[in-house]
PyMOL CGO cylinders between C-alpha atoms (Angstrom):
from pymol import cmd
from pymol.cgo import CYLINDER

trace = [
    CYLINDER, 0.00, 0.00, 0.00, 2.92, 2.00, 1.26, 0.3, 1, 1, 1, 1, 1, 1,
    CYLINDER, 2.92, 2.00, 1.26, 4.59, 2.04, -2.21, 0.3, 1, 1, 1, 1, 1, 1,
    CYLINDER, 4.59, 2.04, -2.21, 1.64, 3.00, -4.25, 0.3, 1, 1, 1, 1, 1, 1,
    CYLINDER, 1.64, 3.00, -4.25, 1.15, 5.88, -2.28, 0.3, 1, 1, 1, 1, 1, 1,
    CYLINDER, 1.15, 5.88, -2.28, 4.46, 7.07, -3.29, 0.3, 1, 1, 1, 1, 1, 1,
    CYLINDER, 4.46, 7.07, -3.29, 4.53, 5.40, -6.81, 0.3, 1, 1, 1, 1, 1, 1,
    CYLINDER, 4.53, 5.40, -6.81, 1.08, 7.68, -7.46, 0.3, 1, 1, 1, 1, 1, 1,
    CYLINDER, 1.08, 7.68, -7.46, 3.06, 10.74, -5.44, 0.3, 1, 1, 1, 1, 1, 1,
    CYLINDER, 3.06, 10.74, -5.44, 5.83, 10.44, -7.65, 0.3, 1, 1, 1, 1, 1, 1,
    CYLINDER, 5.83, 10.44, -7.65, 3.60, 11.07, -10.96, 0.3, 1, 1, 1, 1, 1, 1,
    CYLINDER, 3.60, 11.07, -10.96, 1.81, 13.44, -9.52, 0.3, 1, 1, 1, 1, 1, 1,
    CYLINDER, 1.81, 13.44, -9.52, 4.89, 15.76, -9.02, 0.3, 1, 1, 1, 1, 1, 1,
    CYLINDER, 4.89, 15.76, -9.02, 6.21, 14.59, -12.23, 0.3, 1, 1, 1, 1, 1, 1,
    CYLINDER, 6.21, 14.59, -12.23, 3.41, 16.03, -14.04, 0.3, 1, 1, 1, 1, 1, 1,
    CYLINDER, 3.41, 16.03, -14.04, 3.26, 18.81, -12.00, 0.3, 1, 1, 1, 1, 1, 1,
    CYLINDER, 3.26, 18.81, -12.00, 6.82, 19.46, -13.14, 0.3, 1, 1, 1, 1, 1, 1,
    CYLINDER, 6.82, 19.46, -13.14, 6.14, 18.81, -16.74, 0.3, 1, 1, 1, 1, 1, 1,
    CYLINDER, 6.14, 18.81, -16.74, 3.54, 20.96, -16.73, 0.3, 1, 1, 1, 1, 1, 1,
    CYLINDER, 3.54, 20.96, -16.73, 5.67, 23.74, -15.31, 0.3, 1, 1, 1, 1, 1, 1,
    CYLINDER, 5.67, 23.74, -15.31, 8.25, 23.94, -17.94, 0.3, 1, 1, 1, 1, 1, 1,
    CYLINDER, 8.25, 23.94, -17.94, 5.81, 24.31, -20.70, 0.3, 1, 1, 1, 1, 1, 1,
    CYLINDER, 5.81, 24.31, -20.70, 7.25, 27.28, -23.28, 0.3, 1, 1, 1, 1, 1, 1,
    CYLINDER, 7.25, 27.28, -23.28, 5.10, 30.54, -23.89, 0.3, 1, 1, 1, 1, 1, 1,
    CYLINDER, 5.10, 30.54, -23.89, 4.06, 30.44, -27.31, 0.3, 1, 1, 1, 1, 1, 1,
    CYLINDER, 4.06, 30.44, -27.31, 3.75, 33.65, -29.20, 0.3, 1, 1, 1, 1, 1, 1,
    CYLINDER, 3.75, 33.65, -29.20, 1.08, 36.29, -28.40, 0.3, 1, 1, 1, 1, 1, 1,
    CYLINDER, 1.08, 36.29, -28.40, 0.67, 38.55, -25.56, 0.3, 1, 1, 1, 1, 1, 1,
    CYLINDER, 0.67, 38.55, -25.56, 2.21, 38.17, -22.30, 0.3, 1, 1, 1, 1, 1, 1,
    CYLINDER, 2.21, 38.17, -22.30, 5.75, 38.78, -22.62, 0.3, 1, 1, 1, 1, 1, 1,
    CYLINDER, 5.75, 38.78, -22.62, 8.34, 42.16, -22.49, 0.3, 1, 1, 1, 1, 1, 1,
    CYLINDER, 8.34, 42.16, -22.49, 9.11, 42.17, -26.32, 0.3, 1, 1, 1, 1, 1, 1,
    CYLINDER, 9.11, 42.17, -26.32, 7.69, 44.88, -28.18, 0.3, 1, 1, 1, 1, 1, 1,
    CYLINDER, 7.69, 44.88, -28.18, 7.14, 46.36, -31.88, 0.3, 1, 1, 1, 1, 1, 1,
    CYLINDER, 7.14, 46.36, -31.88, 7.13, 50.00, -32.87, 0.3, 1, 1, 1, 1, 1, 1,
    CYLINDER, 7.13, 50.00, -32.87, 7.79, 52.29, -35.60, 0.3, 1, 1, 1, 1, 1, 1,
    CYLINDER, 7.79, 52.29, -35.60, 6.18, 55.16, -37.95, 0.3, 1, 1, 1, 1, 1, 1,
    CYLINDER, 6.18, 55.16, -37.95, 3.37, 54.04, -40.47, 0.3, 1, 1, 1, 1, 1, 1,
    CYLINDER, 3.37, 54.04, -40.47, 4.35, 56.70, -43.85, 0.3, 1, 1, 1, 1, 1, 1,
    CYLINDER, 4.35, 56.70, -43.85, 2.38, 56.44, -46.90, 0.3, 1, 1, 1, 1, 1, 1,
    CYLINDER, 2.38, 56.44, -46.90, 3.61, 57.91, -50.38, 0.3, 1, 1, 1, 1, 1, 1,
    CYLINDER, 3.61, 57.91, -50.38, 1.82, 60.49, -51.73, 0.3, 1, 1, 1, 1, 1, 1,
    CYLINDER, 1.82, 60.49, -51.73, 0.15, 59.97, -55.18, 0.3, 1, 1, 1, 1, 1, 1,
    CYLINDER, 0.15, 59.97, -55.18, -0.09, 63.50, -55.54, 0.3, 1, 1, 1, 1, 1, 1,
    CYLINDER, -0.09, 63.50, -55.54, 3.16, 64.94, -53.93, 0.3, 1, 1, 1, 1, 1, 1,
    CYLINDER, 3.16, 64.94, -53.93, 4.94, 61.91, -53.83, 0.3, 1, 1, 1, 1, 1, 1,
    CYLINDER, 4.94, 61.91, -53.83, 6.47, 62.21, -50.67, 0.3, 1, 1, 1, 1, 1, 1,
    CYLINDER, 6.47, 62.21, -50.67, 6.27, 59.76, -47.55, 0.3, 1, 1, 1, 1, 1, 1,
    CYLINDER, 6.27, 59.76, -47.55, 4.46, 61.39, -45.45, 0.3, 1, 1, 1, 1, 1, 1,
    CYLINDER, 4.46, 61.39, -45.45, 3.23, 60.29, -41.83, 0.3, 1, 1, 1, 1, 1, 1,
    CYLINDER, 3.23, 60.29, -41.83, -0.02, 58.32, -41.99, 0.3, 1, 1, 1, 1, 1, 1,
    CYLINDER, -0.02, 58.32, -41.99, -2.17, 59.23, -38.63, 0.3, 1, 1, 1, 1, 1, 1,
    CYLINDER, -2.17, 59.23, -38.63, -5.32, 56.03, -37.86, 0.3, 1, 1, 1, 1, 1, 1,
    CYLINDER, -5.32, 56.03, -37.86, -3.41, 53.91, -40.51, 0.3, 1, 1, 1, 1, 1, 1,
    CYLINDER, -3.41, 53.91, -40.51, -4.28, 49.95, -39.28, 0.3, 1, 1, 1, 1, 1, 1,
    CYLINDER, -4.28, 49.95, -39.28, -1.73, 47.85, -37.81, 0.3, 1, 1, 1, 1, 1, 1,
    CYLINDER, -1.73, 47.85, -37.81, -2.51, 44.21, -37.74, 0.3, 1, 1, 1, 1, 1, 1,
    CYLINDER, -2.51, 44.21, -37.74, -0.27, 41.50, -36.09, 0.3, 1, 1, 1, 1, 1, 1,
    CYLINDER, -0.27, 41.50, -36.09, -0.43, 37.38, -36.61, 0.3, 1, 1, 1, 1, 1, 1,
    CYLINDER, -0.43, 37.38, -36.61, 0.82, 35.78, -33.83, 0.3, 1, 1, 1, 1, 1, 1,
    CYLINDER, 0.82, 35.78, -33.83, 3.16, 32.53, -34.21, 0.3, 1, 1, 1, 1, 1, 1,
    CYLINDER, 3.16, 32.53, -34.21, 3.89, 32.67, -38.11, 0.3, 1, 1, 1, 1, 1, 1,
    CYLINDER, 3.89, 32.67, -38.11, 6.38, 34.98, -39.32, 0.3, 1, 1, 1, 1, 1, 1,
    CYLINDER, 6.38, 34.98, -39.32, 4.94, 34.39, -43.38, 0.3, 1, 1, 1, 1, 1, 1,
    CYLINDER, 4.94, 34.39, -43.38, 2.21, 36.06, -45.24, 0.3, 1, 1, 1, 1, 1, 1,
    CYLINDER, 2.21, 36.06, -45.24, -1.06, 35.56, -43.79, 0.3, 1, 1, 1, 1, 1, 1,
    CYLINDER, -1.06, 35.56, -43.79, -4.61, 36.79, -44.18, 0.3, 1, 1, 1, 1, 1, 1,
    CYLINDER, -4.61, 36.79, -44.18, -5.99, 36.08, -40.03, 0.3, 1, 1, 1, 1, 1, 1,
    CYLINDER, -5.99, 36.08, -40.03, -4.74, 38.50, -37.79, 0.3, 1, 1, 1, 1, 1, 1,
    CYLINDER, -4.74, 38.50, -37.79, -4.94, 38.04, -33.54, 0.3, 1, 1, 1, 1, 1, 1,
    CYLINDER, -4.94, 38.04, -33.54, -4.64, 42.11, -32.97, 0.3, 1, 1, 1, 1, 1, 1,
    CYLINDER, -4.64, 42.11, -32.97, -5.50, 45.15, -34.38, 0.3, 1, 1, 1, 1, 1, 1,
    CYLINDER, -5.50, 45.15, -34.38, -4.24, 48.89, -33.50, 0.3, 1, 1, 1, 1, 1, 1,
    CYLINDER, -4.24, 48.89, -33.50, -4.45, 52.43, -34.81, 0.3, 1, 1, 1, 1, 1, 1,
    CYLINDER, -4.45, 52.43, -34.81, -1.30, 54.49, -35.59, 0.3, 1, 1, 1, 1, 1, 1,
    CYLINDER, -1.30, 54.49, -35.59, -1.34, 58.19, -33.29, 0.3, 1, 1, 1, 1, 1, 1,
    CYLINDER, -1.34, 58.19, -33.29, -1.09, 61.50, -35.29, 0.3, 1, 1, 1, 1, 1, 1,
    CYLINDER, -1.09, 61.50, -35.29, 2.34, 61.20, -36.70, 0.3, 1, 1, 1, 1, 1, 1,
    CYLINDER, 2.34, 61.20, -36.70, 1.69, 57.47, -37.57, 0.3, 1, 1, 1, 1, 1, 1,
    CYLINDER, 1.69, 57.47, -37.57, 3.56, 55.97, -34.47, 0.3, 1, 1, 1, 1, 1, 1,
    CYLINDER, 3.56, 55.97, -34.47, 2.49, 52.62, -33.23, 0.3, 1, 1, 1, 1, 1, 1,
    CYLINDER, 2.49, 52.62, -33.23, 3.58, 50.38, -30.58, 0.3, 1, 1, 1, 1, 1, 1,
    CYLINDER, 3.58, 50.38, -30.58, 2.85, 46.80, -29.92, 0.3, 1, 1, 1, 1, 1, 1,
    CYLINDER, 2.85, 46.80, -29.92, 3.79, 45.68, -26.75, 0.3, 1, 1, 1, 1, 1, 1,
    CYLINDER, 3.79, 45.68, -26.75, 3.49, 42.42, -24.42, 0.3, 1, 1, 1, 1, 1, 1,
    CYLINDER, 3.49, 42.42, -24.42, 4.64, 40.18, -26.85, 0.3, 1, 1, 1, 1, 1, 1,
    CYLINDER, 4.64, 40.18, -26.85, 6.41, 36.11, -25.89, 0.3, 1, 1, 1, 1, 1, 1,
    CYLINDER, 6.41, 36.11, -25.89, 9.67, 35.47, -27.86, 0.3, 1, 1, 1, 1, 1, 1,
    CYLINDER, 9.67, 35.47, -27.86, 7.84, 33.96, -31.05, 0.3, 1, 1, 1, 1, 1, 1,
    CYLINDER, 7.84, 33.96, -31.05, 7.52, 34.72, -34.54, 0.3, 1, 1, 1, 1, 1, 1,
    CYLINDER, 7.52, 34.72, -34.54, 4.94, 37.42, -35.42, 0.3, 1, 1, 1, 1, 1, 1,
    CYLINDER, 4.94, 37.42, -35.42, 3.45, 38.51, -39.36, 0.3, 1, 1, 1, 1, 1, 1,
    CYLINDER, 3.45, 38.51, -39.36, 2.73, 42.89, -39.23, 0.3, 1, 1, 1, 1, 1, 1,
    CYLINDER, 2.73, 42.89, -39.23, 1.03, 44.74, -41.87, 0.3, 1, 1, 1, 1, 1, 1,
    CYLINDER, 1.03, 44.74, -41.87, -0.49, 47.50, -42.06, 0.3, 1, 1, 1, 1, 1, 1,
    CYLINDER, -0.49, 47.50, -42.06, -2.93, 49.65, -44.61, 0.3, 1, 1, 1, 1, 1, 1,
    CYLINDER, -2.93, 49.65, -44.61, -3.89, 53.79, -44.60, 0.3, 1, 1, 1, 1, 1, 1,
    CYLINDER, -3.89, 53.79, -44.60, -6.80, 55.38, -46.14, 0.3, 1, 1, 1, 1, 1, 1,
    CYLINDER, -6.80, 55.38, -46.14, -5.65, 59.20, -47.08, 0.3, 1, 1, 1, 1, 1, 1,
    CYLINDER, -5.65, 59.20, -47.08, -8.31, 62.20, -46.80, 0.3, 1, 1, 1, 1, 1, 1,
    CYLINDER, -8.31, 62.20, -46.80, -9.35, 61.61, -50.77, 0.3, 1, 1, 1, 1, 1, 1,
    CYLINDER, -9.35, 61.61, -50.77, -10.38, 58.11, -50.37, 0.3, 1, 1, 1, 1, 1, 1,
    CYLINDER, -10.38, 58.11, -50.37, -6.90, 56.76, -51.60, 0.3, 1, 1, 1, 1, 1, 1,
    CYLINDER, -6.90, 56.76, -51.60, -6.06, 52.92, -49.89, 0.3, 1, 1, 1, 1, 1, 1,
    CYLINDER, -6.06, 52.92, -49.89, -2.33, 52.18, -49.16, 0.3, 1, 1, 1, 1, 1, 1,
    CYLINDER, -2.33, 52.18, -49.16, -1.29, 48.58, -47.79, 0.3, 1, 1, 1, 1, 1, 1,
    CYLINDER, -1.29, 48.58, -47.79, 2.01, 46.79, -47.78, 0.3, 1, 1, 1, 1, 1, 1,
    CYLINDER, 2.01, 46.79, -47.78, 2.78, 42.84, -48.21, 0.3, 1, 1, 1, 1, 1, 1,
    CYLINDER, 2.78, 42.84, -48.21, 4.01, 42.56, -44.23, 0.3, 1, 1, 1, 1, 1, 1,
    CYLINDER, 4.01, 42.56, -44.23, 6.94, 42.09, -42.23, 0.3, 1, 1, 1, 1, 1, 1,
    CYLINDER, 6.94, 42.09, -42.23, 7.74, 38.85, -40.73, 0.3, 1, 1, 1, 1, 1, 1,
    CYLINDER, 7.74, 38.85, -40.73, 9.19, 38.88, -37.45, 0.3, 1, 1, 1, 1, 1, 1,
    CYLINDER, 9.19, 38.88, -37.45, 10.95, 36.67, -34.55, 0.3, 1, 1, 1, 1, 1, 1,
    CYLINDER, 10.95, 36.67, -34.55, 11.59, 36.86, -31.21, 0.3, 1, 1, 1, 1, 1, 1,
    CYLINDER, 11.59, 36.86, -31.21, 14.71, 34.75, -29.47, 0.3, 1, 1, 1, 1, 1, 1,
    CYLINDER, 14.71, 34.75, -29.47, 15.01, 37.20, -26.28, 0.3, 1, 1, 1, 1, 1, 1,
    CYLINDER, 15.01, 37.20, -26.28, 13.21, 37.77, -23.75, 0.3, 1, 1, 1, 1, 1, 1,
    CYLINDER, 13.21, 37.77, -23.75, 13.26, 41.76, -23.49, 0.3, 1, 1, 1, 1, 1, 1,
    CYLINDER, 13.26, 41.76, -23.49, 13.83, 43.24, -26.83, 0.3, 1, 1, 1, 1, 1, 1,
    CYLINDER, 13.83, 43.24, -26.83, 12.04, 46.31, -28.72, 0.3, 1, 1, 1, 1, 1, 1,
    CYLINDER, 12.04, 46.31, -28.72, 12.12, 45.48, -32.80, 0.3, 1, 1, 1, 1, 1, 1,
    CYLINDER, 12.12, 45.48, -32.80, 11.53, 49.02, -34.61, 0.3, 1, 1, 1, 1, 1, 1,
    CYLINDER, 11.53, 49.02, -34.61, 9.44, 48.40, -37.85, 0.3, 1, 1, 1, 1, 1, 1,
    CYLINDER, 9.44, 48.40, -37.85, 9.00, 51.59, -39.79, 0.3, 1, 1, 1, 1, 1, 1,
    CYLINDER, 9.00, 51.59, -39.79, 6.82, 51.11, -42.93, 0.3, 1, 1, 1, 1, 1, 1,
    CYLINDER, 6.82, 51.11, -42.93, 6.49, 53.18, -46.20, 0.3, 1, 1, 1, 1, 1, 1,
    CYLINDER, 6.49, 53.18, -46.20, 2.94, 51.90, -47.43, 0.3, 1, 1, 1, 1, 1, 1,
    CYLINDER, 2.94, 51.90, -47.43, 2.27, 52.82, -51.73, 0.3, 1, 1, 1, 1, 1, 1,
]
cmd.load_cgo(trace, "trace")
């Protein structure tokens, strides 16, 4: 009796170890982060110029071309982002900007990885 008692203890911390040492997968709940400036060039001008409420989607745990997307945020004024809270991981960005005349502006994405711990990656996109 005595030694199933302990044989049953011993799986019982043995999964309860196991199950400790699982690895974060990708998506929030980390200290990376991703920020940057969202331009746009300007059919008219031509210039890059700063694309304020442009969309910034991320794809957590691929770092190809994809069409679902986990998150979605809004550049600031001078088409700053900043993702934050991210697990070491590969991550997919891209992002797309309507201008004042109706004119849409995407890019293909940027694929991404994470191997630290603590690390800020600074995208800047130019979206035509």
């Amino acid at each position: 009796m005595k030694m199933k008692i302990i044989i049953a203890f011993s799986f019982l911390i043995f999964f309860i170890l196991i199950g400790g040492c699982k690895k974060k997968a990708a998506g929030v709940g980390g200290k990376n982060s991703i920020s940057g400036t969202i331009n746009f060039k300007n059919g008219t001008s031509g210039n890059n110029e700063a694309a304020p409420l442009a969309w910034v989607s991320i794809a957590y745990g691929t770092n190809e071309a994809t069409s679902s997307f986990d998150q979605t945020i809004l550049t600031d004024a001078s088409g700053s982002y900043k993702i934050e809270g991210l697990n070491k991981g590969d991550y997919f960005i891209k992002a797309g900007y309507t201008d004042v005349n109706g004119f849409s502006y995407t890019n293909s994405g940027v694929g991404l990885t994470f191997e630290n711990k603590k690390k800020n990656l600074e995208v800047n996109i130019v979206l035509e």
